[in-house]
TORLOSE-663366 format. One record per atom (N, C-alpha, C): residue in one letter; x, y, z. Coordinates in steps of 0.001 Angstrom, whole numbers, plus 500000, padded with zeros to 6 digits. Layout:
BEGIN
AXYZ ...
end
This chain:
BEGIN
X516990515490456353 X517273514732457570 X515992514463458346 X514940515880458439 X514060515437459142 X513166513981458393 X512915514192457306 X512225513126456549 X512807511739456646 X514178512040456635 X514379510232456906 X514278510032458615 X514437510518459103 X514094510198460420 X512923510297460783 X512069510372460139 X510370510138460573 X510041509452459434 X510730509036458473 X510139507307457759 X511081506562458462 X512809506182458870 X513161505471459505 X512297504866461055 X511839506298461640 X510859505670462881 X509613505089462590 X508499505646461490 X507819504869461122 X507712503800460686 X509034503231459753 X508851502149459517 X509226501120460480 X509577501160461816 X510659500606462515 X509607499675463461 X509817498432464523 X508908497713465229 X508090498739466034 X508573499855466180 X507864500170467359 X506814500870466626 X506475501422465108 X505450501622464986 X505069500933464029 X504597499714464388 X504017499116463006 X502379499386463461 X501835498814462348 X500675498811462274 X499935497514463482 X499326497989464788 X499120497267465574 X497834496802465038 X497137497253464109 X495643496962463625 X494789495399463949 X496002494650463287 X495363493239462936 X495617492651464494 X496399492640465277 X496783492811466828 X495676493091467681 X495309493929467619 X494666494553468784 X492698494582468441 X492804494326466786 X491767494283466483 X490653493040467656 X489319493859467683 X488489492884468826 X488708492856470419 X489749493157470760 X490311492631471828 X489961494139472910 X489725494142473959 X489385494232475091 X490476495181475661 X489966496737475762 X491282497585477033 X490598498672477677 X491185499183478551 X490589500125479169 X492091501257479154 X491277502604478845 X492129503927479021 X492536504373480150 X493726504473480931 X493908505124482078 X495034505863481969 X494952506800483310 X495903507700483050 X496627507389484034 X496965506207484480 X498451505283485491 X498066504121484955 X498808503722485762 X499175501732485460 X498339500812486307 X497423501693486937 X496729500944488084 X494607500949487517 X494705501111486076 X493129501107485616 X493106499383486094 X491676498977486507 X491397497495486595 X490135497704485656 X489861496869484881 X488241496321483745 X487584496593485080 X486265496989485014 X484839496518485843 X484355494737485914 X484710494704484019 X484065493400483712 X485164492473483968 X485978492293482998 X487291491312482919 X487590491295481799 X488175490315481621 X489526490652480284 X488953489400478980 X487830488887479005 X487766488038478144 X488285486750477988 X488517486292476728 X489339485101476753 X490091484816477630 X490672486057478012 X492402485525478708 X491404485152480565 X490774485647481025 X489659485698482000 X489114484563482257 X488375483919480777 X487419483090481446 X488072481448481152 X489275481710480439 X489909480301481049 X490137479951482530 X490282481259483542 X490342481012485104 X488973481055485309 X487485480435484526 X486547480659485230 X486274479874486244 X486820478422485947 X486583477119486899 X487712477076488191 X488347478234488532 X488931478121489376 X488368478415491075 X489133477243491570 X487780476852492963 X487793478527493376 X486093478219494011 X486080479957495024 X485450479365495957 X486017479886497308 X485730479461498699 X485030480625499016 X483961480134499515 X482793481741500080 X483845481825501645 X483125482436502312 X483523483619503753 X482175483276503915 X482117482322505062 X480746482776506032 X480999483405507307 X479999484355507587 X480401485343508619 X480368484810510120 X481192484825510835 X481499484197511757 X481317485451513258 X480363485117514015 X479637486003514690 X480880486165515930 X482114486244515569 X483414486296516934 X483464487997517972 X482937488390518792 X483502489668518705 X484905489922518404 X485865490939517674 X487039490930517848 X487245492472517674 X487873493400518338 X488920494515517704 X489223494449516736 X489283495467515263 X489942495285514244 X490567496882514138 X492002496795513791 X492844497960514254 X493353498007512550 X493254498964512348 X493663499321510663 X494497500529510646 X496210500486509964 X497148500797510209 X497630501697508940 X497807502851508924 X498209503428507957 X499326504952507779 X499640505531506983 X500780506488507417 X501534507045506056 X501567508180506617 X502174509095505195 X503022510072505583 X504107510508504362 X505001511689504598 X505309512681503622 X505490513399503944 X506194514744502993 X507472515087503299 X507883515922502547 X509129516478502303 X508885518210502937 X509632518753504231 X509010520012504445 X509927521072503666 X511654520656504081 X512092521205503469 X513446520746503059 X514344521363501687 X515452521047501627 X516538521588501874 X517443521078502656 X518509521193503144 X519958520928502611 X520908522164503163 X521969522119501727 X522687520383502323 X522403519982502872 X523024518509503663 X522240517128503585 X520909517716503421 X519758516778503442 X518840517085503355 X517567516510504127 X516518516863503667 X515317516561504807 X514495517459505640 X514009517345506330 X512481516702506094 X511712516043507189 X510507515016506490 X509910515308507692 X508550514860507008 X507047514934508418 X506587513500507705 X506205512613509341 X505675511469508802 X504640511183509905 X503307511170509609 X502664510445510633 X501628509527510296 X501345508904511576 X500800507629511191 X499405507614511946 X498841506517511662 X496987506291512669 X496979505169512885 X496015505132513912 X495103503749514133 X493855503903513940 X492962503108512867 X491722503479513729 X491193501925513915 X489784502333514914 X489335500647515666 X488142500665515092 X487672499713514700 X486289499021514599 X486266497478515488 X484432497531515621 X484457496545516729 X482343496501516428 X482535494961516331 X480916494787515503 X480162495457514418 X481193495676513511 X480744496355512362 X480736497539511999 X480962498608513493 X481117500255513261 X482341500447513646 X482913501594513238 X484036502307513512 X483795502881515111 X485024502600515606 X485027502763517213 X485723504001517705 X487072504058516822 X488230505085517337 X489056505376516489 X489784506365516846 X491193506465515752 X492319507100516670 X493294507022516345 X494736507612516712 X495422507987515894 X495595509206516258 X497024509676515171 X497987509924516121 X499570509653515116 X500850509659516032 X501680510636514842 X501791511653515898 X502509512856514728 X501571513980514338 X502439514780513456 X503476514695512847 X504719514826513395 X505469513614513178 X506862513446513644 X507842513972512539 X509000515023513007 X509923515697512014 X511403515058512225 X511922514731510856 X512617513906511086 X513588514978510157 X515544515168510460 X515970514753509317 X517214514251509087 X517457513919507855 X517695512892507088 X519244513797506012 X519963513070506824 X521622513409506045 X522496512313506472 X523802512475505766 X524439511515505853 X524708510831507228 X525234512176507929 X525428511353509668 X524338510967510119 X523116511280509867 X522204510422510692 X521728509391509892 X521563508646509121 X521924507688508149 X523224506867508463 X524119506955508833 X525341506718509636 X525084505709511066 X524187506625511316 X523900506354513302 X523103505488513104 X522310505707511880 X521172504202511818 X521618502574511578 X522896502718510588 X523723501447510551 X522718500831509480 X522470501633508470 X522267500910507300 X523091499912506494 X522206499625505668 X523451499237504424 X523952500303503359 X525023500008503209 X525962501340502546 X524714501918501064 X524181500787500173 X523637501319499368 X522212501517499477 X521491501001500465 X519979501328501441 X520263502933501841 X521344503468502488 X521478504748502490 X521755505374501366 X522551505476500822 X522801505957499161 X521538506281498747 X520601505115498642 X519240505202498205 X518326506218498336 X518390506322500091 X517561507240501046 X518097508336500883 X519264509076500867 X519980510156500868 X519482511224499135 X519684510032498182 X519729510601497138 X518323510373496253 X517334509759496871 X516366510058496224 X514906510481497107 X514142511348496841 X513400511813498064 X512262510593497885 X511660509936497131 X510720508989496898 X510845507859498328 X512155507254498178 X512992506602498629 X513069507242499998 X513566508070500641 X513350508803502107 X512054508317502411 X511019508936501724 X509706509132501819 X509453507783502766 X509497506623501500 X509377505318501937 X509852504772503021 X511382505294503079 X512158504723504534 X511146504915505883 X510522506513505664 X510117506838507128 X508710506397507084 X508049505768506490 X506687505410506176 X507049504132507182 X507628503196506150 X508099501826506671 X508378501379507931 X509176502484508492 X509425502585509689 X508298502706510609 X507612503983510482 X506740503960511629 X505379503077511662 X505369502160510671 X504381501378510102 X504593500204510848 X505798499932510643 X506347498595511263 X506743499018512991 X506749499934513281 X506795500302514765 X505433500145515351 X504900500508514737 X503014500360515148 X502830499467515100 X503309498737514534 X502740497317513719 X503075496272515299 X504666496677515367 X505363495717516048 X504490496113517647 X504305497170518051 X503857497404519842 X502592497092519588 X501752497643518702 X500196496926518825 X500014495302519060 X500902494543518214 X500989493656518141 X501293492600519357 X502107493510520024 X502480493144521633 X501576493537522725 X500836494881522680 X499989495080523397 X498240494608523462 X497926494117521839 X496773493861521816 X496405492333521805 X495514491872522200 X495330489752522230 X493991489870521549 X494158488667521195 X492757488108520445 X491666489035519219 X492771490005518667 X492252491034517692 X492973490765516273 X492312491799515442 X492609491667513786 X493192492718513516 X494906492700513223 X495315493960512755 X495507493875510906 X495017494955510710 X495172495482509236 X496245496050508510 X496824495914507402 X498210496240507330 X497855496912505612 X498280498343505603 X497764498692504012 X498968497913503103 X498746497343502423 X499904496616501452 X500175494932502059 X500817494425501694 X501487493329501553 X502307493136503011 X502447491680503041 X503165490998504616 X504193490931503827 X505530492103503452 X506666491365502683 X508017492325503130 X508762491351504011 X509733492226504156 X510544493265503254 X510849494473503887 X511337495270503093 X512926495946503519 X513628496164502440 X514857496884502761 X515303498033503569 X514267498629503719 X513860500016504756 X513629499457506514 X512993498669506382 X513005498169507654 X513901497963508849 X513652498265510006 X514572497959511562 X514485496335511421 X515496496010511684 X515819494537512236 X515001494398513522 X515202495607514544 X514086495150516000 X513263495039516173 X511885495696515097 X510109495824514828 X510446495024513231 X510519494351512386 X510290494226511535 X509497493364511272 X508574492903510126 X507360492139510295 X507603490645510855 X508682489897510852 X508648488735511296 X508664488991512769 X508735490050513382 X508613490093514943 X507533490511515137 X506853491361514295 X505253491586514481 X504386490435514279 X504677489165513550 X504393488166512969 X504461486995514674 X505470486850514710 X506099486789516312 X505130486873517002 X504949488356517601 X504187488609518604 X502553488316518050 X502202488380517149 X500595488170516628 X500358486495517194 X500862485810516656 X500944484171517235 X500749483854518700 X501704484597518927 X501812484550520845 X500483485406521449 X500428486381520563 X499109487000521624 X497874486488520984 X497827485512519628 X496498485494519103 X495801486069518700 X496752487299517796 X496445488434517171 X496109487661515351 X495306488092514772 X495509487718513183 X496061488734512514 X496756489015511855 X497475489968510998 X497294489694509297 X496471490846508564 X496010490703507380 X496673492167506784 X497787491822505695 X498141492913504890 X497113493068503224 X496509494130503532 X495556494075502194 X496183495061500882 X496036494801500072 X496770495637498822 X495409495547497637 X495324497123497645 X494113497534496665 X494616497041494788 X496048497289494493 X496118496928493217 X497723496598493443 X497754495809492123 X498982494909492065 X499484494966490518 X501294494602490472 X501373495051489537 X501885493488488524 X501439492679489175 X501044491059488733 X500158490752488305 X500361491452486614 X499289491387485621 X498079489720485588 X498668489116486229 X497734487354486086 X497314487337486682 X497302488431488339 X495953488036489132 X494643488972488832 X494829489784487786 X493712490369487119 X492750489318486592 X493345488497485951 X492828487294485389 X492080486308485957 X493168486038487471 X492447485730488779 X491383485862489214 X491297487193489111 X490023487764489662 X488764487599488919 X488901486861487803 X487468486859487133 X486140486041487878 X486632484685488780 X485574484207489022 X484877484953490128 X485835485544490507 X485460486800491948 X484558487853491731 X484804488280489883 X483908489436490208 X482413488775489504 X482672487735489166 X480757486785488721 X480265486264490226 X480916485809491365 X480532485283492434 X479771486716493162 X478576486710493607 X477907487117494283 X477558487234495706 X478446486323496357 X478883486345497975 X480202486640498196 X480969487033499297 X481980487132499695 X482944486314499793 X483747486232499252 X484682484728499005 X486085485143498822 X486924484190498367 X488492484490498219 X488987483362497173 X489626483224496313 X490827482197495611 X491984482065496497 X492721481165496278 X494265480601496526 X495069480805495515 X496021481992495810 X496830482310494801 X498493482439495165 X498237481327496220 X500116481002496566 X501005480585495853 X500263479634494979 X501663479488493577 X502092480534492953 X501410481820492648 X501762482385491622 X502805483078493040 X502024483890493863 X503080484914494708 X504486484513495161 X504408483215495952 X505502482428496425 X506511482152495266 X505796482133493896 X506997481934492761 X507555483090492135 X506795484405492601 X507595485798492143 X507962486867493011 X507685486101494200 X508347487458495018 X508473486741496510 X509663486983496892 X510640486542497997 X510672487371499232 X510830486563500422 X510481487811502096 X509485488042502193 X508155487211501479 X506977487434501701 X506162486470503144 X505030486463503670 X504709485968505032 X503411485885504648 X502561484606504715 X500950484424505202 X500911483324504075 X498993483308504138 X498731482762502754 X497946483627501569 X498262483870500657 X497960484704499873 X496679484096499046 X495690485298498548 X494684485305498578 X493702486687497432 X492917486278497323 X492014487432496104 X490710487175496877 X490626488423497581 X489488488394498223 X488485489282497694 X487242489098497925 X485891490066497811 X485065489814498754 X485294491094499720 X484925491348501055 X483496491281501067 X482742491708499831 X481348492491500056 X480580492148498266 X479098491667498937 X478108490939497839 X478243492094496808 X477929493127496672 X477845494193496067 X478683493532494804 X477755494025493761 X478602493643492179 X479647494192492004 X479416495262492561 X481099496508491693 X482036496637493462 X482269495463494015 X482673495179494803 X484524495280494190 X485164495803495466 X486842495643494659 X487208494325494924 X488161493676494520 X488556492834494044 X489839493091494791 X490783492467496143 X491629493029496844 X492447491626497336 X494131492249496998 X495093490780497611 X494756490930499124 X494862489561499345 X495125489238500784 X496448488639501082 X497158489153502163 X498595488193503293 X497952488406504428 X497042486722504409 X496959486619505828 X497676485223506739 X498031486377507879 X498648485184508932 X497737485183509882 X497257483827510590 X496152483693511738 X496838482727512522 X496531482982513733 X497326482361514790 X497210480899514627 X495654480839514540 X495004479087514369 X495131478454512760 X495889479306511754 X496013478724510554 X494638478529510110 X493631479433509927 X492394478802509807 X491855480512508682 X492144479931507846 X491747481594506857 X490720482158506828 X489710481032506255 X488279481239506140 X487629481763507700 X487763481183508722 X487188481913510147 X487953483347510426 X489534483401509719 X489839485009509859 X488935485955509475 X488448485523508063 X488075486349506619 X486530486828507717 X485883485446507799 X484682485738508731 X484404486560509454 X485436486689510532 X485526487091512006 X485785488821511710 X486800488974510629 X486740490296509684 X485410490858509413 X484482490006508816 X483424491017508121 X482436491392509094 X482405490412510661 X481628490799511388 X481929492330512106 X482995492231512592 X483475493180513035 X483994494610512620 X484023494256510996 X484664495285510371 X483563496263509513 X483233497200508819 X482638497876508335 X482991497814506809 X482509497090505809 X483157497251504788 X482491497890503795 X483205499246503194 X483189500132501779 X483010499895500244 X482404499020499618 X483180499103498045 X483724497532498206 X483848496678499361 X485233495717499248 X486282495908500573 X486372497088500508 X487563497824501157 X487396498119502386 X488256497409504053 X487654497653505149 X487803499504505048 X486835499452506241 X486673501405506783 X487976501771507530 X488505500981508354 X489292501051509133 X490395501431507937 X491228500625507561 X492184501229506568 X491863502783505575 X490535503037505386 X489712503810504597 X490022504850505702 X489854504431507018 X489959505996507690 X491657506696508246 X492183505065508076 X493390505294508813 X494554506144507321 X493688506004506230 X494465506809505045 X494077508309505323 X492598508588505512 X492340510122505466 X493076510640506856 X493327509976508391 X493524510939508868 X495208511086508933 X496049509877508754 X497715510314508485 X497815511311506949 X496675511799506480 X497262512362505279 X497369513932505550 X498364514483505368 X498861516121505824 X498061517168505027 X497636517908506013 X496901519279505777 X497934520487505268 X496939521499504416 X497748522586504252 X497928523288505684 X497292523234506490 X497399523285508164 X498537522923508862 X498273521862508259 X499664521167509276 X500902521149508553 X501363522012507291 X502394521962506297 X502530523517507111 X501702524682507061 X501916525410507695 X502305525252509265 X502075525228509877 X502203524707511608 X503231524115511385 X503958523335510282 X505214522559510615 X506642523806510135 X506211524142508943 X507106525304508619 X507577526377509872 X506245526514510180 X506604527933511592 X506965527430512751 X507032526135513013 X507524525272514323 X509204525359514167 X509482524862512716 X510942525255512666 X511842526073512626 X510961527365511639 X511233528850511734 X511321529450513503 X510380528946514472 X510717529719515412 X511865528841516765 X511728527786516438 X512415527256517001 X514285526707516591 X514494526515515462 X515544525947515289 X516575527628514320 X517489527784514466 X518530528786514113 X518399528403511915 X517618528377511718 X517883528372510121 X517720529641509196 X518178529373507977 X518140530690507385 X517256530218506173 X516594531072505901 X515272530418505303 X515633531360503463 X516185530645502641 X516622531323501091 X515695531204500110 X515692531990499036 X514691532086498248 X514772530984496993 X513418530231496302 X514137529204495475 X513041529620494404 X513473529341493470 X512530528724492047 X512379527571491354 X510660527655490558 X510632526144490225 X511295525942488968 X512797525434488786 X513208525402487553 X512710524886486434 X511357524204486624 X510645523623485483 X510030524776484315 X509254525740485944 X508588526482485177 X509242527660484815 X510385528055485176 X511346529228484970 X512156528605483264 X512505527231482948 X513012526981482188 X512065527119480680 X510595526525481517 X509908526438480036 X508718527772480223 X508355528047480901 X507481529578480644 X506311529241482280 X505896530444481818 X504714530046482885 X503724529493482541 X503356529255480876 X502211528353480243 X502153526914480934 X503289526488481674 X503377525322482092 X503636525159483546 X503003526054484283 X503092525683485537 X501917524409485880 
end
């Protein structure tokens, strides 16, 4: 039995001989789905070589640039639900250096059916949140992302807010802050709002990116046909930017919305003001390190609840490593 079932799988599509396939051709090893080439992809690459590239000239505007970011954990589980820490930052740059930062939190949230209930989801948006912790995670990210998003947006004029990821509505989202009201208020106050996303899982703008990473100044492509034709609830004009001359510069989507419809003086008015890394503004760069949770603050959150709230604190194991040995912790 074992023998025919290891010539039935060998001989079968999934292992043929990829040899004559793959022979010549161009890959890189990673250990996720998110490796990008340094160089590019070859053939498939330099057919997008003639595709127009608009430089970024730097546009001497003073402006605020506020870069928005936020993370959560899981503290503990609950026989009902499941309790969460989520906090979020601001930080400011203003003529090229980093100015400030804010952190908001850690805020403890939790998360069971009745309060999921009180929120007035949709029946399977909760289902979602309830039963998968990934999914929680995300809900409370989203949330306080788009809460920041939405009062900065109202309180600040004539500045550049930064958004880690994509301008694209999401299922997690409040109807009362959600990005078309942050979108809203950016217009009215003359705010520009730029959602940047480090990697994407729209294998053709890799391809995109080839004339970007031979161009030697700071520039961007137009890549609204492809986005607008695969993904829906999205906001701005979309874009493959390279912030910074530097060769091994990243290669980063842009959703930008500008009050004056005017991209290229956004992109500008950005590099004066902003500090840029690799490609990658500082501001987003800092607003990741300081919402990200300490073994400090995992402790400090544990003993906040222990002394304050009536719980009974039970003993658990990791059934992974209890099932298969301790060789595999």
């Amino acid at each position: 039995m074992k023998k025919s079932l290891i010539n039935n799988f060998s001989n079968s599509y999934f292992c043929k001989d990829y040899r004559n396939l793959i022979e010549n051709k161009k890959l890189v090893f990673v250990d996720d789905d998110e490796g990008v080439p340094i160089q590019n992809w070859g053939i498939h690459s330099e057919k997008y070589a003639n595709l127009k590239i608009n430089g970024i000239e730097l546009v001497e505007k003073e402006k605020l640039v506020f870069g928005i970011d936020s993370s959560c954990i899981k503290v503990a589980e609950v026989e009902d639900g499941g309790l969460y820490a989520v906090k979020g930052s601001i930080c400011i740059s203003f003529k090229g250096k980093p100015a400030a930062h804010l952190k908001i939190g850690p805020l403890i949230f939790y998360l069971n059916e009745e309060a999921l209930q009180n929120l007035r989801l949709e029946h399977n948006v909760s289902k979602l949140i309830l039963f998968n912790d990934d999914y929680a995670k995300k809900f409370l990210r989203v949330n306080i992302e788009r809460y920041i998003q939405f009062w900065l947006s109202k309180l600040v004029s004539n500045s550049i807010i930064l958004v880690d990821g994509s301008l694209k509505s999401s299922i997690f989202e409040n109807h009362f802050y959600d990005i078309s009201k942050t979108i809203e208020n950016s217009v009215i106050n003359k705010n520009s709002l730029i959602g940047i996303s480090k990697n994407s899982k729209i294998k053709i703008l890799k391809y995109l990116s080839y004339p970007l990473i031979r161009s030697k100044t700071c520039s961007y492509v137009d890549i609204n046909l492809v986005i607008r034709s695969l993904i829906s609830r999205i906001y701005g004009e979309h874009l493959l930017v390279k912030l910074s001359n530097n060769q091994y510069s990243n290669i980063l989507r842009a959703d930008v919305v500008s009050y004056n419809n005017d991209v290229s003086s956004t992109l500008g008015t950005l590099l004066y003001n902003e500090l840029i890394h690799f490609g990658y503004p500082s501001t987003l760069q800092l607003s990741h390190h300081v919402s990200v949770f300490s073994n400090t603050d995992l402790a400090s959150m544990k003993s906040f609840i222990k002394s304050n709230y009536s719980v009974r604190e039970i003993s658990h194991e990791n059934a992974r490593s209890s099932v298969l040995g301790t060789v595999w912790r």
